[in-house]
Every structure is written in C-alpha cells, then in structure tokens.
C-alpha positions in Angstrom: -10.8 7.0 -20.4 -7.7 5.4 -18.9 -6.5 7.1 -15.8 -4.7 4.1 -14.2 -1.2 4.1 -14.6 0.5 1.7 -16.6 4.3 2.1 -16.1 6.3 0.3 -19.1 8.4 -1.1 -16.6 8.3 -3.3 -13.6 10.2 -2.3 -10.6 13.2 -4.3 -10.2 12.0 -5.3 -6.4 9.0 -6.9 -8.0 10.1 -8.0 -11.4 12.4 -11.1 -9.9 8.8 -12.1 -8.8 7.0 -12.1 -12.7 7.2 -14.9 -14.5 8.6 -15.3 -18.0 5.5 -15.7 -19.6 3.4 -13.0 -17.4 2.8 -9.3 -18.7 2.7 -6.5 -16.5 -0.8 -4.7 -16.6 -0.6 -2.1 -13.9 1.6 -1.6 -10.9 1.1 1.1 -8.2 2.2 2.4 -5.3 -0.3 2.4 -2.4 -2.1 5.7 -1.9 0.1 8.5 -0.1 -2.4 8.6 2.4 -1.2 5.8 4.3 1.8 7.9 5.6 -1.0 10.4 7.3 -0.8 8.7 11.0 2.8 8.5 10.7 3.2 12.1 9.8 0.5 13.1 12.4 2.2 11.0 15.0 5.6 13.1 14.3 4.4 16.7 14.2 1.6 15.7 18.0 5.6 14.4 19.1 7.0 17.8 17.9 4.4 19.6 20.0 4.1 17.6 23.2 8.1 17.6 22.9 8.7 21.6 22.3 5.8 22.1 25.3 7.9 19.8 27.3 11.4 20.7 27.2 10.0 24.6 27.5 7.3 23.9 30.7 8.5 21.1 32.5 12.3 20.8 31.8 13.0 24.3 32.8 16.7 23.8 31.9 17.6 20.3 33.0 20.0 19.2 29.9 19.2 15.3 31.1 15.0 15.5 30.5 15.9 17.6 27.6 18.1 15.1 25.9 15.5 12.2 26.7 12.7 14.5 25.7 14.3 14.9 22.3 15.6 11.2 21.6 12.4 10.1 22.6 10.7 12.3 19.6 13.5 11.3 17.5 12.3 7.9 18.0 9.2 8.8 16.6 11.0 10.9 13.6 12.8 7.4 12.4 9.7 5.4 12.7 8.2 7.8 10.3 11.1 7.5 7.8 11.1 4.1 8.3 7.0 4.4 7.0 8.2 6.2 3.9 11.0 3.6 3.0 8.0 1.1 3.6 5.4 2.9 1.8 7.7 3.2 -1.6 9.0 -0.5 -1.5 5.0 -1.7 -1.6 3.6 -2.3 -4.5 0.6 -3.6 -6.0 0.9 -5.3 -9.2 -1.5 -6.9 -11.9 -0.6 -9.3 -14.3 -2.5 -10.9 -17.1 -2.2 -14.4 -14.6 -2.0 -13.0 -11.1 -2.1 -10.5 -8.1 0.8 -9.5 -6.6 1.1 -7.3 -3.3 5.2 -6.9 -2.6 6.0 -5.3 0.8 8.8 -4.8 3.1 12.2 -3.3 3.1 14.9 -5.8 4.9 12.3 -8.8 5.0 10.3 -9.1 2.0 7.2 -10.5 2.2 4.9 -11.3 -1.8 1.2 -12.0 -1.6 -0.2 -13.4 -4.7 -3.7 -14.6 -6.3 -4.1 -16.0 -9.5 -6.5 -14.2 -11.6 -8.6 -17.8 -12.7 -9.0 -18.6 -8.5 -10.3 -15.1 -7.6 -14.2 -15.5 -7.3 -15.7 -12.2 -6.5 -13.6 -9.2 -6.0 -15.1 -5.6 -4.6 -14.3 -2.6 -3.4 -14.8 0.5 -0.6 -13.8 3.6 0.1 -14.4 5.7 3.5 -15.5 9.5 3.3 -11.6 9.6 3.6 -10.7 7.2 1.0 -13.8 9.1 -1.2 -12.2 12.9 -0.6 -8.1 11.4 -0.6 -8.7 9.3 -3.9 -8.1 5.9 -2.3 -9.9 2.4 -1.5 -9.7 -1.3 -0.7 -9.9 -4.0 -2.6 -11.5 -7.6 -1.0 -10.9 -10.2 -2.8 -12.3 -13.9 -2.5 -11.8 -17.5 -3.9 -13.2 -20.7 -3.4 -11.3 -22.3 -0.3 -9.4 -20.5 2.9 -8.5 -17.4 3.4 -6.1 -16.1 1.4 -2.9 -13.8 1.9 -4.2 -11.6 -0.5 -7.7 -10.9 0.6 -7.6 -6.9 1.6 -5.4 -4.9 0.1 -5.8 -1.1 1.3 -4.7 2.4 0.5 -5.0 1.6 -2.9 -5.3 4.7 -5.5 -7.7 4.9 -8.6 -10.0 2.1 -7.1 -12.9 2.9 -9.5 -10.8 2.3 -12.4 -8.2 -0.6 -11.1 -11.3 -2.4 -10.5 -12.5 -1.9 -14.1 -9.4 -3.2 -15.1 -8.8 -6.5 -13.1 -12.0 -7.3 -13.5 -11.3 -7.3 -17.4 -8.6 -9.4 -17.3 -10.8 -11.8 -15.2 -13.8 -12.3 -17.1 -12.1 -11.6 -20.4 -10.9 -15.4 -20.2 -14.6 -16.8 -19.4 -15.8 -14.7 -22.2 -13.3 -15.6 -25.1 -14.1 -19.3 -23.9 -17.8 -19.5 -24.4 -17.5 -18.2 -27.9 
C-alpha cells in the first residue's frame, strides 16, 4: 500500500532544478512539525508580553510599546518560519536527491542516487507519535550537503521507496 505522496507535478521552485531526462518520484514538504518551536516561541512571547504590560508596565505607553514590538518581533520570525517551511522541499528523482530551501536566498542540496552507499532512518518518541523522521544518508568520500535531512513525513514508506530506486539499478544489472 502506497501512502507516499506522489504529486503529478513538480513545484515550479524546484522544477528549474530537474533535469530534462529526470522523472519526478516523490516530492514533499517537510513534516508540519518543524513549525512547533516557532509556534511555541510566539504564544510563551504572548504570555510573558500580556503579564508584562499588565504587572510591570502599569500604564507607561513607552514599555508598553517596546513590550509589544518586541513580541511582534517574535510574531514575524514565526511567519517568516512558515514562508520557510512551504518553500522546502524534499524531492526524489529516478537519478538524484534533491533538498530545496530558502525563500530570498535559495540554497539545493543534491545526491545522486548511484553515489549514496547506505541510507537509514530515525524517528524520536516525537517524530514516532507526530508521523515524522530523518533520513542519514552516506557515500563513499566527504561529507556531503545532503547527509541529514529532518522533519521528514512518511519515513517508513519514503524509505521503501528510495531505496527501490537505488537497488532497482544493481538488480536489473546482474540479470
């Protein structure tokens, strides 16, 4: 049973980056839960702001104003997460890895599938009860750009499929 997603089309941030001859296998966002710290970071800042302008401001339009900017600081940081967050994806191709990220600066980490020698994965408790792991992936030679690649959803069953495209190449040779 397939319960990877496999979109029919390549988003346009990432297609520029596919070559002619490449087809798409699976692309994905990285697991929502990546936007948890953010999101906790916002509504601790909503709380330690509301306490603040209420207990220690006592009126003082000046502190409040900081108080407020300061959190709304925090706010854009969180959107700015979210922006992030949907701009990343992971792709797999039937020749490579990619992992696209960024929003004004992109930056494209990329493995081909024939130099990737061993590839596992591992969840957390969190990742286990959130539906999310990491990848590690290894080939021969230095470290790589693409060697951890977290937050990533369905990890049982991306797995199963990268690991397909991998070996299916050694095994149609050695018939």
């Amino acid at each position: 049973m397939r319960l990877v997603p496999n979109t029919d089309t390549v988003p346009a941030s990432v297609n520029r980056y596919l070559l002619p001859h490449e087809r798409q296998v699976i692309t994905v966002h990285q697991h929502p839960a990546v936007l948890i710290m953010p999101i906790l970071e916002v509504l601790v800042g909503l709380a330690i702001a509301g306490w603040l302008s209420n207990a220690l401001a006592h009126g003082n339009g000046t502190a409040i104003l900081v108080i407020w900017i300061l959190w709304g600081l925090v706010f854009v940081r969180l959107v700015v997460k979210v922006v992030e967050w949907s701009r990343t994806y992971f792709v797999v191709t039937s020749q490579r890895l990619l992992l696209s990220t960024g929003i004004v600066n992109t930056k494209v980490n990329m493995m081909p599938l024939a130099k990737v020698t061993d590839m596992s994965f591992q969840r957390t408790a969190t990742g286990r009860l959130l539906g999310y792991g990491e990848f590690i992936v290894e080939s021969a030679g230095q470290d790589q750009a693409l060697s951890h690649i977290r937050f990533l959803p369905y990890p049982e069953q991306l797995y199963l499929e990268v690991c397909g495209l991998i070996f299916k190449d050694k095994d149609d040779g050695s018939d």
